[in-house]
Backbone and ligand atoms as CSV (ligand in chain L), in Angstrom:
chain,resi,resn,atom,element,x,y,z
A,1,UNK,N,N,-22.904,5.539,2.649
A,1,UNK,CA,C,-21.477,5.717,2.946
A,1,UNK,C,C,-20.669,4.642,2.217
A,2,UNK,N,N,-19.991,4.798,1.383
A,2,UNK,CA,C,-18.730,4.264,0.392
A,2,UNK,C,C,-17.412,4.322,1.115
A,3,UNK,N,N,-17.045,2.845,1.693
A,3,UNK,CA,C,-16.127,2.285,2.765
A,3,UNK,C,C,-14.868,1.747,1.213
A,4,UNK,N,N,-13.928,1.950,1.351
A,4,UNK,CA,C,-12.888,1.232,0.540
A,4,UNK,C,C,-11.800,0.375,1.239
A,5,UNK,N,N,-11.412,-0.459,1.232
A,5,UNK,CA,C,-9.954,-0.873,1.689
A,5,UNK,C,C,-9.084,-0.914,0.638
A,6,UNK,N,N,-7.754,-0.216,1.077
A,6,UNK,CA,C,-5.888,-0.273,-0.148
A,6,UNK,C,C,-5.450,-1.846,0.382
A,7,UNK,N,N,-5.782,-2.750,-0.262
A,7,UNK,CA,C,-4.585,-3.876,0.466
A,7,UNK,C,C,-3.283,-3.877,-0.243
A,8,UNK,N,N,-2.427,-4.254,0.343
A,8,UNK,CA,C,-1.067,-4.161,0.207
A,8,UNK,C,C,0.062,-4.529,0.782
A,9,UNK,N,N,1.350,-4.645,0.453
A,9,UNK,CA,C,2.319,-4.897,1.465
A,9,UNK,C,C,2.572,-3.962,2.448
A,10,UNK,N,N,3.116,-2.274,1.539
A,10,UNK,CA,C,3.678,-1.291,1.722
A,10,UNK,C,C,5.061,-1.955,2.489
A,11,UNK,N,N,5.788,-2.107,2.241
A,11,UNK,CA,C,6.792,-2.934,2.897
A,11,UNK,C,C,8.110,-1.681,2.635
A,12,UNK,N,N,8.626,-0.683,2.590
A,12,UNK,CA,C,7.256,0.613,3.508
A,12,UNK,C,C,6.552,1.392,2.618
A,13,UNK,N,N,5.848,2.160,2.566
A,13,UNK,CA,C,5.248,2.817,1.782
A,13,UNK,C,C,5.868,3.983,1.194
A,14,UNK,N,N,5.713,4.142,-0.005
A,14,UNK,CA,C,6.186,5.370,-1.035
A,14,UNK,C,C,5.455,6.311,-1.285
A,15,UNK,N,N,5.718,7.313,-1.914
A,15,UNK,CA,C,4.825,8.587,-2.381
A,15,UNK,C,C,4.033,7.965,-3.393
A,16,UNK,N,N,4.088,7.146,-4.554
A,16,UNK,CA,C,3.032,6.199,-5.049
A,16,UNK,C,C,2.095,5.788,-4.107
A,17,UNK,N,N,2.214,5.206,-3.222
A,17,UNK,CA,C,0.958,4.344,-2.440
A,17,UNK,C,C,0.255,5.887,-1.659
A,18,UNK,N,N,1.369,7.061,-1.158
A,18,UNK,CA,C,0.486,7.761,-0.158
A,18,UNK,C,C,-0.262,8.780,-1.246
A,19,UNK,N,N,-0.141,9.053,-2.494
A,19,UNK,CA,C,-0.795,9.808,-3.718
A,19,UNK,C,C,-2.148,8.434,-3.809
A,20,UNK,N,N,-1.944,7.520,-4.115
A,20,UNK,CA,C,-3.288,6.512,-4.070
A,20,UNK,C,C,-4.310,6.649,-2.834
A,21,UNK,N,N,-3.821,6.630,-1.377
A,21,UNK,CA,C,-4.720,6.935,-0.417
A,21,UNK,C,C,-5.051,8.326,-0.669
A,22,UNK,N,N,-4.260,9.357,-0.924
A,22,UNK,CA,C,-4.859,10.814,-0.727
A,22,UNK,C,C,-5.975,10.524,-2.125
A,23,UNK,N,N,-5.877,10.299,-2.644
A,23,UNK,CA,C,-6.952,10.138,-3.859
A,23,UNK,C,C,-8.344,9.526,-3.612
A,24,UNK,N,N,-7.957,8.627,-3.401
A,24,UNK,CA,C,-9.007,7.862,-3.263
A,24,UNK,C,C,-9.770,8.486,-1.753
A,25,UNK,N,N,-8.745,8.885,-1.067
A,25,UNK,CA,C,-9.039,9.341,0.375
A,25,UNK,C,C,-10.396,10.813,0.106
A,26,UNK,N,N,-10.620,11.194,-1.238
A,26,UNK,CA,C,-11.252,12.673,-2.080
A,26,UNK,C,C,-12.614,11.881,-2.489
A,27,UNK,N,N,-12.167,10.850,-3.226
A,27,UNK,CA,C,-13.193,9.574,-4.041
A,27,UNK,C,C,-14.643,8.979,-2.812
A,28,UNK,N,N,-13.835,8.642,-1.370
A,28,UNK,CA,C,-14.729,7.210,-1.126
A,28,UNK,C,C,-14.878,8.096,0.646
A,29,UNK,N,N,-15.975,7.994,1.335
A,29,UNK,CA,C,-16.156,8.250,2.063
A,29,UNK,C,C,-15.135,7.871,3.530
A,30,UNK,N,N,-14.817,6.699,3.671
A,30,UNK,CA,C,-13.783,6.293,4.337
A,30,UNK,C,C,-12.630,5.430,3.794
A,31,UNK,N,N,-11.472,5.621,3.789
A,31,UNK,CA,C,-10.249,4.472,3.727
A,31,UNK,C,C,-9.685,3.984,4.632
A,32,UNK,N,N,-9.982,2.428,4.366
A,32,UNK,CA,C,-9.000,1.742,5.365
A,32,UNK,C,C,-8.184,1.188,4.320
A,33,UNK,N,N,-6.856,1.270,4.660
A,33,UNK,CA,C,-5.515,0.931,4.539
A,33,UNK,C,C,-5.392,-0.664,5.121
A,34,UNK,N,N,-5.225,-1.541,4.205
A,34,UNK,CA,C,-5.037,-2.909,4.573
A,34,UNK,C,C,-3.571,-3.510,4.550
A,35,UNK,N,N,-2.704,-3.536,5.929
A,35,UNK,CA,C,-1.196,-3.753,5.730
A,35,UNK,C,C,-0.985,-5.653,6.106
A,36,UNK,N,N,-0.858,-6.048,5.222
A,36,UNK,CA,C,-0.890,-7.472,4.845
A,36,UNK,C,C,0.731,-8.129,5.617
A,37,UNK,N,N,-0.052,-9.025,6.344
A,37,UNK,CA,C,1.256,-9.716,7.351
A,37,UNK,C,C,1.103,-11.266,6.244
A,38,UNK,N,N,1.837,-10.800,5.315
A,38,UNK,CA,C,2.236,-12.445,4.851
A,38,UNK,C,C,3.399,-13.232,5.457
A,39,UNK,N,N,2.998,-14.832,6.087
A,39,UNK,CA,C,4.375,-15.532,6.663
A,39,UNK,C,C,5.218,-15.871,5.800
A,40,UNK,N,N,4.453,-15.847,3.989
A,40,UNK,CA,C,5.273,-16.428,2.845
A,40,UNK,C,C,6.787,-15.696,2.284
A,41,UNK,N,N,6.104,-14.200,2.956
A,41,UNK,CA,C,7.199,-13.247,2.479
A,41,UNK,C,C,8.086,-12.497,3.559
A,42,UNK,N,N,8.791,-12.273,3.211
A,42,UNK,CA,C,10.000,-11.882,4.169
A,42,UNK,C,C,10.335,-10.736,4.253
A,43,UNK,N,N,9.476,-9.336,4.989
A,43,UNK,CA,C,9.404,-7.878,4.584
A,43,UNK,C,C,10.682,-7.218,5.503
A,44,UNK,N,N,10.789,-6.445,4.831
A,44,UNK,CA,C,11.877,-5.500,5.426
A,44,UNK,C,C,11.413,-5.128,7.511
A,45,UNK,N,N,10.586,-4.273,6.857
A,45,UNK,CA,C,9.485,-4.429,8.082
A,45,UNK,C,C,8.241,-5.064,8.677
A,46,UNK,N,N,8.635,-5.173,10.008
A,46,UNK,CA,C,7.405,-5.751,10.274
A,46,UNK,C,C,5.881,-5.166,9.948
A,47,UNK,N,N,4.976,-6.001,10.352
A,47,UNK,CA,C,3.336,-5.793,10.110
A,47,UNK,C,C,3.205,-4.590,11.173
A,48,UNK,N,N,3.855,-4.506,12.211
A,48,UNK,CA,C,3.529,-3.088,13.466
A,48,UNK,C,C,4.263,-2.208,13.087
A,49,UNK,N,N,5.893,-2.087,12.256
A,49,UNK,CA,C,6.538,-0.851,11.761
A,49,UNK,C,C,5.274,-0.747,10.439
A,50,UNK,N,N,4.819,-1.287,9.562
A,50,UNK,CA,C,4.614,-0.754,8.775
A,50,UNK,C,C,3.549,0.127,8.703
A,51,UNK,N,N,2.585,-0.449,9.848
A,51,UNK,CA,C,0.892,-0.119,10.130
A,51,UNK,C,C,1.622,1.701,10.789
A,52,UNK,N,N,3.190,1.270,11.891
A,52,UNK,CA,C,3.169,2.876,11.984
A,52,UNK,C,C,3.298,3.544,11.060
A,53,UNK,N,N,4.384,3.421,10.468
A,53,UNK,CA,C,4.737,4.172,9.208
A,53,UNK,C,C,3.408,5.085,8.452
A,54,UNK,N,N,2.811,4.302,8.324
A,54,UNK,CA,C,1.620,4.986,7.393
A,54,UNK,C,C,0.808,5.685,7.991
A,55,UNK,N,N,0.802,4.934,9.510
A,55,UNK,CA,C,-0.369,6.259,10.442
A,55,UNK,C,C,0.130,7.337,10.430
A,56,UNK,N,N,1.726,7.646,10.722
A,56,UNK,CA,C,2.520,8.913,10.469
A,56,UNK,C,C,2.446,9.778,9.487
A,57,UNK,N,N,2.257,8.812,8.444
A,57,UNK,CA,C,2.594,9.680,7.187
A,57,UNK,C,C,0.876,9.917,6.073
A,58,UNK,N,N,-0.236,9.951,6.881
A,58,UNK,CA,C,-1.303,9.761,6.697
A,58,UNK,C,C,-1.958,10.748,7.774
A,59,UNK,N,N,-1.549,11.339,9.040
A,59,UNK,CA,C,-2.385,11.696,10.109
A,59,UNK,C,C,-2.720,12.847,9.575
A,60,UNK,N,N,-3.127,13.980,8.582
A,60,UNK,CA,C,-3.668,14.847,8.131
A,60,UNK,C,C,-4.785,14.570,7.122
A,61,UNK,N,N,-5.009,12.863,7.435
A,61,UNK,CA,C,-6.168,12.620,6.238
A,61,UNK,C,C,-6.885,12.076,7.283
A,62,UNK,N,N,-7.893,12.916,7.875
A,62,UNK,CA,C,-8.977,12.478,8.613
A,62,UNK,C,C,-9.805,11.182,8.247
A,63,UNK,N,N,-9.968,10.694,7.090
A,63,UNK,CA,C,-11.055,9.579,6.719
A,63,UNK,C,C,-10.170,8.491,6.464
A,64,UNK,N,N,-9.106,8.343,6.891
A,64,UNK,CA,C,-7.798,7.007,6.151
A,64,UNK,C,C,-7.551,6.302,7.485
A,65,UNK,N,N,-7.922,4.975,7.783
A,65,UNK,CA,C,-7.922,4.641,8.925
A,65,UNK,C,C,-6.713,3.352,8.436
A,66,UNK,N,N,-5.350,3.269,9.487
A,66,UNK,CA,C,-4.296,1.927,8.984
A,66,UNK,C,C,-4.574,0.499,9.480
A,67,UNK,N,N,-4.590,-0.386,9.021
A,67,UNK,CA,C,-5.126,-1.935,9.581
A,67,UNK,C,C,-4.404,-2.732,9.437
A,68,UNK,N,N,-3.651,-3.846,10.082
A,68,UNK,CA,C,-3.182,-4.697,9.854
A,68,UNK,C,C,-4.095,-6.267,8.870
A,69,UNK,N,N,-3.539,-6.786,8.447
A,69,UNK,CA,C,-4.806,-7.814,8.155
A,69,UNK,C,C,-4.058,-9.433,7.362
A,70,UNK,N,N,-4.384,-10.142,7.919
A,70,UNK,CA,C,-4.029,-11.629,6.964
A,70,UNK,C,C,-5.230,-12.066,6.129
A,71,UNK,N,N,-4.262,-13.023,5.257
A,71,UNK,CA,C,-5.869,-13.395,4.664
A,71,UNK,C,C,-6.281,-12.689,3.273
A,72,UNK,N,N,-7.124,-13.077,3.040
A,72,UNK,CA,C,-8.087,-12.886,1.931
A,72,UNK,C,C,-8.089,-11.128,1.702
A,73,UNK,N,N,-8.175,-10.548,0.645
A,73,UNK,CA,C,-8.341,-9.142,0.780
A,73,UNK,C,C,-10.087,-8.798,1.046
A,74,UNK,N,N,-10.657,-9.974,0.258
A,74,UNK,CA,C,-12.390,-9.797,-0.009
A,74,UNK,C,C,-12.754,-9.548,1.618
A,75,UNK,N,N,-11.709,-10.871,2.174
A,75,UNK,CA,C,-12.858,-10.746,3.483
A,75,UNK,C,C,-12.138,-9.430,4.758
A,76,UNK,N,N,-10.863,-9.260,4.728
A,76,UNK,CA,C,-10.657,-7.690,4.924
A,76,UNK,C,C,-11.444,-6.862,5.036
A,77,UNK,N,N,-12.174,-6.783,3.486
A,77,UNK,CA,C,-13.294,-5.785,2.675
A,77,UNK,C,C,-14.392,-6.505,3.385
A,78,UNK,N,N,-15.077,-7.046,3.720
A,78,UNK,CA,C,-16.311,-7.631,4.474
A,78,UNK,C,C,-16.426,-7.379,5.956
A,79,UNK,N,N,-14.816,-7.496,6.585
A,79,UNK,CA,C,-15.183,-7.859,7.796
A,79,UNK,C,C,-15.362,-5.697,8.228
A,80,UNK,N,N,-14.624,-5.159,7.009
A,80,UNK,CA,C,-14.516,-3.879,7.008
A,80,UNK,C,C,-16.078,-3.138,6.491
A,81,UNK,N,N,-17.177,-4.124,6.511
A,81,UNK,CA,C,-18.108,-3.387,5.624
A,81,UNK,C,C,-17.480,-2.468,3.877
A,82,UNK,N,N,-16.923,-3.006,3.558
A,82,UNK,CA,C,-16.142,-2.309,2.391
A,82,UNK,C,C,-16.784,-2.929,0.925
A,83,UNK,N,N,-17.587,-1.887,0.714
A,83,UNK,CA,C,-18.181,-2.367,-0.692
A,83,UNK,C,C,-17.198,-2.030,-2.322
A,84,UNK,N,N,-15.563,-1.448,-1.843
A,84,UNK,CA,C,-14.616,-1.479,-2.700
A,84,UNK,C,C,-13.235,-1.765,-2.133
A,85,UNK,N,N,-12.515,-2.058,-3.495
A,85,UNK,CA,C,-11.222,-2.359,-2.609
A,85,UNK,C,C,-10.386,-1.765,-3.820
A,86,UNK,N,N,-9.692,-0.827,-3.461
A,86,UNK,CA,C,-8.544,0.038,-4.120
A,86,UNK,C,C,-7.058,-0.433,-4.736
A,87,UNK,N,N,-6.996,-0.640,-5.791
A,87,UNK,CA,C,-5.794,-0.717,-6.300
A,87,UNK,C,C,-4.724,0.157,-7.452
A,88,UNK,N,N,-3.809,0.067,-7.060
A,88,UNK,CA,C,-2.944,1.257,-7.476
A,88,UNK,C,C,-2.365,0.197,-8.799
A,89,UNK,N,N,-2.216,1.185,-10.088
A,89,UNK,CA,C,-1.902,0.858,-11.528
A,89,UNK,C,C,-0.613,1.658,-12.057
A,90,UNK,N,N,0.232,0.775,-11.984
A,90,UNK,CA,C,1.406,1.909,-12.623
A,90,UNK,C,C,1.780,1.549,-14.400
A,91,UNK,N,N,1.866,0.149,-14.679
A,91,UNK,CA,C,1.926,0.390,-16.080
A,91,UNK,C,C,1.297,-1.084,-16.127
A,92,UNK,N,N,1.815,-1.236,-17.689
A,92,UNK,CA,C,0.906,-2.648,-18.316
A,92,UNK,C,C,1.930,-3.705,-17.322
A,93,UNK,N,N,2.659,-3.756,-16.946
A,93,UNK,CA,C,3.178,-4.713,-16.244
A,93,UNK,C,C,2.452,-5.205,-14.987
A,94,UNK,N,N,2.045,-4.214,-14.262
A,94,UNK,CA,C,0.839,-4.624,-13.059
A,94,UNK,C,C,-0.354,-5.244,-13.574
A,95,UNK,N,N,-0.996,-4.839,-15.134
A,95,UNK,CA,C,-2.147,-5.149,-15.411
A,95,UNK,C,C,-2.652,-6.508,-15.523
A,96,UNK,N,N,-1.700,-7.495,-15.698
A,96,UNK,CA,C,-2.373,-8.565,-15.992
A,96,UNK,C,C,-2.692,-9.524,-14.737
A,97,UNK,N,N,-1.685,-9.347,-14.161
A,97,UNK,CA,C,-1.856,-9.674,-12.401
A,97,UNK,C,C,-3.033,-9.285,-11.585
A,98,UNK,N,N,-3.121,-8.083,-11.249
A,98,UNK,CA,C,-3.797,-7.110,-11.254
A,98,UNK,C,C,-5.422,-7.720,-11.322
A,99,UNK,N,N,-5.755,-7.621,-13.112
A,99,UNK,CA,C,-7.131,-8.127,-13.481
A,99,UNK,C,C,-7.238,-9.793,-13.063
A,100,UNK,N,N,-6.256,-10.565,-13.103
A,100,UNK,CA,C,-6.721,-11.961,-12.940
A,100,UNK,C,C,-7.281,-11.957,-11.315
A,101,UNK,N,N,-6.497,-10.819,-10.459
A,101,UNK,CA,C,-6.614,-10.909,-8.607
A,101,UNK,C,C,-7.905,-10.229,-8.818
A,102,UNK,N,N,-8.312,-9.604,-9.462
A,102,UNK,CA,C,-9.626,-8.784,-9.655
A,102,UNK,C,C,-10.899,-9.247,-9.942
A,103,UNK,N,N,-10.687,-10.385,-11.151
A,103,UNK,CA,C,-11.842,-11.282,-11.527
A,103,UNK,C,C,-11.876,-12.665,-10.047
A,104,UNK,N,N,-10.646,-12.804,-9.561
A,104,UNK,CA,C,-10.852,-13.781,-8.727
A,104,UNK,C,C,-11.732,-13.075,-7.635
A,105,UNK,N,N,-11.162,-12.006,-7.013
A,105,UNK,CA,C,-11.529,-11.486,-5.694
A,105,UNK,C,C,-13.371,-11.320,-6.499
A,106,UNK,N,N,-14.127,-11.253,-7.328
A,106,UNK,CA,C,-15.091,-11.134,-8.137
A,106,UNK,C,C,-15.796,-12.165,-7.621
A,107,UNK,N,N,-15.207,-13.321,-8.144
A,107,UNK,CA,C,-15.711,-14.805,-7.866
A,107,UNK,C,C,-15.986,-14.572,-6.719
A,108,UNK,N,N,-15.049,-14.742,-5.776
A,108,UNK,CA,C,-15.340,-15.105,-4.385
A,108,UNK,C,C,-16.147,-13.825,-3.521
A,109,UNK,N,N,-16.423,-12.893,-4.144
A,109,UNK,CA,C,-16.718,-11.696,-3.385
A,109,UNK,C,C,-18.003,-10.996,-4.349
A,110,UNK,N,N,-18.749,-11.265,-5.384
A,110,UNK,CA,C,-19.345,-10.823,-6.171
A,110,UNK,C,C,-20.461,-9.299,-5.710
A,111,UNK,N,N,-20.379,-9.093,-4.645
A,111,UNK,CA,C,-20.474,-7.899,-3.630
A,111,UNK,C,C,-19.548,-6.554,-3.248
A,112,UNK,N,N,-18.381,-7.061,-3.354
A,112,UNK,CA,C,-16.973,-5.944,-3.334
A,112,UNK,C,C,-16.556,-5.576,-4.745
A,113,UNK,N,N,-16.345,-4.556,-5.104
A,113,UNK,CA,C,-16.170,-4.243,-6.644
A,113,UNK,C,C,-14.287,-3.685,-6.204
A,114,UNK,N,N,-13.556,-3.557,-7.218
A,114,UNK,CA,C,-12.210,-3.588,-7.217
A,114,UNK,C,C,-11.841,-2.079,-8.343
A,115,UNK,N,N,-11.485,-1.167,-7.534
A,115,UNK,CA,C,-11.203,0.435,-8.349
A,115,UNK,C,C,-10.208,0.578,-8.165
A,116,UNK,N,N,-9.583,0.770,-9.467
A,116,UNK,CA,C,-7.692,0.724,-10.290
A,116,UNK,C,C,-8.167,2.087,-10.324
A,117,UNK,N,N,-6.910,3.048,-9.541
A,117,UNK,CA,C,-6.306,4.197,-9.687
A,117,UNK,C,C,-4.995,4.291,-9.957
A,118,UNK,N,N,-5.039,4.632,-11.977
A,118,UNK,CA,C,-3.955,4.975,-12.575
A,118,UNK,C,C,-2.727,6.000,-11.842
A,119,UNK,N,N,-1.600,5.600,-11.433
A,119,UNK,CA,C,-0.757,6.360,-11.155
A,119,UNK,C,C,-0.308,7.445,-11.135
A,120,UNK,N,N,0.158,8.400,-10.567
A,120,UNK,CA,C,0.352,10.026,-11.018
A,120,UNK,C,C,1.697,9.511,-11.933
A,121,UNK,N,N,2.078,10.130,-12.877
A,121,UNK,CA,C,3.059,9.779,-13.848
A,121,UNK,C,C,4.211,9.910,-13.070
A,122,UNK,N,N,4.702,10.823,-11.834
A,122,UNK,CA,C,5.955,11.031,-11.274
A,122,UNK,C,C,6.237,9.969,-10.599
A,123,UNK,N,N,5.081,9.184,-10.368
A,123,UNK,CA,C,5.451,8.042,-8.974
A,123,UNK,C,C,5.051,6.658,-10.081
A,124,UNK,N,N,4.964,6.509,-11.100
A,124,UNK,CA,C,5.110,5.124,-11.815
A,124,UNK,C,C,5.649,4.498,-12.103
A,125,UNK,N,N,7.598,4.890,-11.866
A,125,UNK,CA,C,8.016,3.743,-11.993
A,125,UNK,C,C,8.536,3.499,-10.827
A,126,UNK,N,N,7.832,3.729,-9.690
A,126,UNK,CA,C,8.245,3.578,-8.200
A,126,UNK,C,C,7.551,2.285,-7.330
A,127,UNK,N,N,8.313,1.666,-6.626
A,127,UNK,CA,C,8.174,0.870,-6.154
A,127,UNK,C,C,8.797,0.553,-4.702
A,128,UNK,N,N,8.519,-0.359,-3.670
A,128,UNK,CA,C,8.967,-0.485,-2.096
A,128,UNK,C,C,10.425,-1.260,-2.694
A,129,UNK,N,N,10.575,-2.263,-3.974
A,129,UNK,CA,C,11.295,-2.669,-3.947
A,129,UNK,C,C,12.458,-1.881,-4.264
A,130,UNK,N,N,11.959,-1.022,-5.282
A,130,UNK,CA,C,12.958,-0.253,-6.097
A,130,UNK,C,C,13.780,0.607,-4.911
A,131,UNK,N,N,13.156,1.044,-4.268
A,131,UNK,CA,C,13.470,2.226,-3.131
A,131,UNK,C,C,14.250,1.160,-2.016
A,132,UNK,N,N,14.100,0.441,-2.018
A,132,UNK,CA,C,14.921,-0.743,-0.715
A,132,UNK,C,C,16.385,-0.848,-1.523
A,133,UNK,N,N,16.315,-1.360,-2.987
A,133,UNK,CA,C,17.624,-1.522,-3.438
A,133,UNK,C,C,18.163,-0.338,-3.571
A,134,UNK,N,N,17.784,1.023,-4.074
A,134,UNK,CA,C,18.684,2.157,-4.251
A,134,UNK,C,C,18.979,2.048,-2.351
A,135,UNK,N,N,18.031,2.007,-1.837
A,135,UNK,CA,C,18.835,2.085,-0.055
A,135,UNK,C,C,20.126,1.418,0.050
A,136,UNK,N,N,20.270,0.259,-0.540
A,136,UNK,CA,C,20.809,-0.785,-0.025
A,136,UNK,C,C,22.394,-0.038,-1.049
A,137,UNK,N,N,22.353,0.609,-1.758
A,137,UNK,CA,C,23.489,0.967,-1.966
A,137,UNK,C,C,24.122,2.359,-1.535
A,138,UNK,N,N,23.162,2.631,-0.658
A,138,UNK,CA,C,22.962,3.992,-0.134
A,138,UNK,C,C,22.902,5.361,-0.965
A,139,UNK,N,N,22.298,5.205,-2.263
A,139,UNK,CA,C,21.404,5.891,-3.009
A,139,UNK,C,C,20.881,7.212,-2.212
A,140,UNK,N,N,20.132,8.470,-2.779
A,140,UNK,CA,C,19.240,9.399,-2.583
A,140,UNK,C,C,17.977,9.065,-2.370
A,141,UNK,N,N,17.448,8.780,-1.069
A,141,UNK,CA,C,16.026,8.122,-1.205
A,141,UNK,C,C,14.955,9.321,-1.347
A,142,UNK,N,N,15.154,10.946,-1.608
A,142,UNK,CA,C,14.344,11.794,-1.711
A,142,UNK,C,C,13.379,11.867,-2.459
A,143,UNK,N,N,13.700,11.370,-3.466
A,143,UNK,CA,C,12.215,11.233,-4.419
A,143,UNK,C,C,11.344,10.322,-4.290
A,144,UNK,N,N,11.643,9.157,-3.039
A,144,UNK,CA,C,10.707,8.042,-3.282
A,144,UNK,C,C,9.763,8.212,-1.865
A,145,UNK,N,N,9.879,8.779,-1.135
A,145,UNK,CA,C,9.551,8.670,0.109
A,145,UNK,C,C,9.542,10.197,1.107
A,146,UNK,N,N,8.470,10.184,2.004
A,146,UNK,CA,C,8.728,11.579,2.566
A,146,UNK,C,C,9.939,11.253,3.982
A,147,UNK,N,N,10.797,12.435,4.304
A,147,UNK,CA,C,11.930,12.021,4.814
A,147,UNK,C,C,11.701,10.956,6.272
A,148,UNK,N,N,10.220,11.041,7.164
A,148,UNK,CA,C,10.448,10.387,8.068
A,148,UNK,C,C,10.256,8.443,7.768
A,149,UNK,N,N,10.011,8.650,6.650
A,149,UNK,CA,C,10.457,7.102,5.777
A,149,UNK,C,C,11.549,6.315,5.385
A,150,UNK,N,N,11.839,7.835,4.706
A,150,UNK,CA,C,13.367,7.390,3.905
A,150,UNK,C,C,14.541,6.912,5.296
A,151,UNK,N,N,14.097,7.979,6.803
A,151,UNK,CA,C,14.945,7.971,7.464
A,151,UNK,C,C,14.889,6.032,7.805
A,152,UNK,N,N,13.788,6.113,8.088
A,152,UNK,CA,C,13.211,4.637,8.592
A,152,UNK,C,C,14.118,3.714,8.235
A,153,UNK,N,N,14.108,3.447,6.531
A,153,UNK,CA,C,14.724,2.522,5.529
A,153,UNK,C,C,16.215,2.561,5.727
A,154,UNK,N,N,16.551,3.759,6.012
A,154,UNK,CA,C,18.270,3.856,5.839
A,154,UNK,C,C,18.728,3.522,7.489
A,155,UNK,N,N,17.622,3.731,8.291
A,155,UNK,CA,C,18.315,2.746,9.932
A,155,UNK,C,C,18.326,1.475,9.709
A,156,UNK,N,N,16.614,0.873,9.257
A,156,UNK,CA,C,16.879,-0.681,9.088
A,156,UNK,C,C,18.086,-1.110,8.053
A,157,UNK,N,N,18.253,-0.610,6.738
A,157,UNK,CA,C,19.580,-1.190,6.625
A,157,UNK,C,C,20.704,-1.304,6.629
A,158,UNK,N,N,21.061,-0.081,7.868
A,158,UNK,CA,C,22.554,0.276,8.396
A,158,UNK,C,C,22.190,-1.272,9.961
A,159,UNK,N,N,21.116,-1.128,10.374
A,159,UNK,CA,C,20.944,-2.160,11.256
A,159,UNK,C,C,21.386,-3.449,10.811
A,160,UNK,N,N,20.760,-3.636,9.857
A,160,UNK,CA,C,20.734,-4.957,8.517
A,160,UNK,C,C,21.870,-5.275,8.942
A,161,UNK,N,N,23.216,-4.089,8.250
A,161,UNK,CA,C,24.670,-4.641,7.784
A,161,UNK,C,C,25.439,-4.604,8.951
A,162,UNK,N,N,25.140,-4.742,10.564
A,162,UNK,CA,C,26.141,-4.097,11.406
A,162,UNK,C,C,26.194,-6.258,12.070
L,1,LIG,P1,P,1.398,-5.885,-3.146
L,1,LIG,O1,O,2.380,-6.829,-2.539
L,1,LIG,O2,O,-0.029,-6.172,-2.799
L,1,LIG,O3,O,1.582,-5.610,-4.620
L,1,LIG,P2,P,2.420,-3.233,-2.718
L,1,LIG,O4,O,2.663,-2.587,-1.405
L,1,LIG,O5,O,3.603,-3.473,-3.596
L,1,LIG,O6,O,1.650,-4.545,-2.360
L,1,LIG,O7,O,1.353,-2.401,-3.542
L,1,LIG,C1,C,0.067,-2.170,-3.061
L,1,LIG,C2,C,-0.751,-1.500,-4.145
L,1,LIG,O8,O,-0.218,-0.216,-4.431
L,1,LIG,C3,C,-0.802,-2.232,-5.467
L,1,LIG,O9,O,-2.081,-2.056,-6.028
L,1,LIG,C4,C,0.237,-1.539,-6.295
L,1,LIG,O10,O,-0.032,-1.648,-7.683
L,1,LIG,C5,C,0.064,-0.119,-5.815
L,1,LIG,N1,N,1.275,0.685,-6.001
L,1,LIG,C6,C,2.529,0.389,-5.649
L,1,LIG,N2,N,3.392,1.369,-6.004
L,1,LIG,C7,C,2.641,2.309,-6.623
L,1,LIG,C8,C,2.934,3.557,-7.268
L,1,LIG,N3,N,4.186,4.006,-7.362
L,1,LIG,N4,N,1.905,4.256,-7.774
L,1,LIG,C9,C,0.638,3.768,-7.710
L,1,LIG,N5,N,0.305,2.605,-7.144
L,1,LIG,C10,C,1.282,1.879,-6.616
């Protein structure tokens, strides 16, 4: 059995990240979804909106399980029995980042192997950030997100500005 973990912000998640789980969700016997509570960064949503968000927008993929997690991604992937850990590739701009977090997580993990799934071309130049700023000017969030998302984003930042 081929266990994977997605680590990530999803700070919230887009049709990019939920095309990467359904994929990989075809690929690897189980996915766990790793939703990363960093104190360094300052997310739109919290670590419990985001873990919902994705259970919602995921509950027709029987093998995709959502996790909160701090820390290390390797040991995520360890404490998960996870002999891979999934990362999503949208252009050469992710790549170099990307491979250096890849050879590191290597070092320290020489047991967990790291599988880049190239982007579907519609969702590559998409991003949590990109989709927060078109929000923030109150933009069309339809293409980035399925609507019980988009709705999500456009309460927190009518909340944001009141
Ligand atoms: P992080 O802060 O770890 O980069 P993100 O939530 O931004 O977290 O992204 C998590 C993973 O999903 C990364 O591997 C990223 O490259 C990938 N990803 C983000 N957006 C897309 C997209 N539109 N298509 C494919 N992969 C994506």
């Amino acid at each position: 059995m081929v266990i994977a973990v997605y680590p990530g912000s999803f700070d919230p998640a887009t049709y990019g990240h939920l095309d990467v789980i359904r994929r990989a969700s075809v690929s690897f016997d189980k996915v766990i979804v790793g939703v990363l509570h960093n104190s360094a960064k300052s997310p739109l949503f919290s670590v419990e909106e985001r873990v919902n968000i994705l259970e919602k927008a995921t509950k027709d993929m029987a093998n995709v399980e959502i996790k909160a997690f701090e820390g290390l991604s390797v040991n995520f992937a360890r404490e998960n029995h996870a002999q891979v850990i999934v990362r999503g590739l949208r252009a050469v701009t992710d790549f170099e980042f990307e491979l250096q977090m890849a050879q590191t997580n290597r070092v320290l993990a020489p047991d967990v192997d790291t599988v880049f799934l190239t982007t579907s071309l519609e969702y590559a130049y998409l991003s949590s950030t990109i989709m927060k700023e078109v929000a923030s000017y109150d933009g069309d969030l339809s293409k980035f997100a399925p609507p019980e998302i988009t709705e999500a984003v456009k309460k927190k930042m009518h909340d944001l500005k009141k």
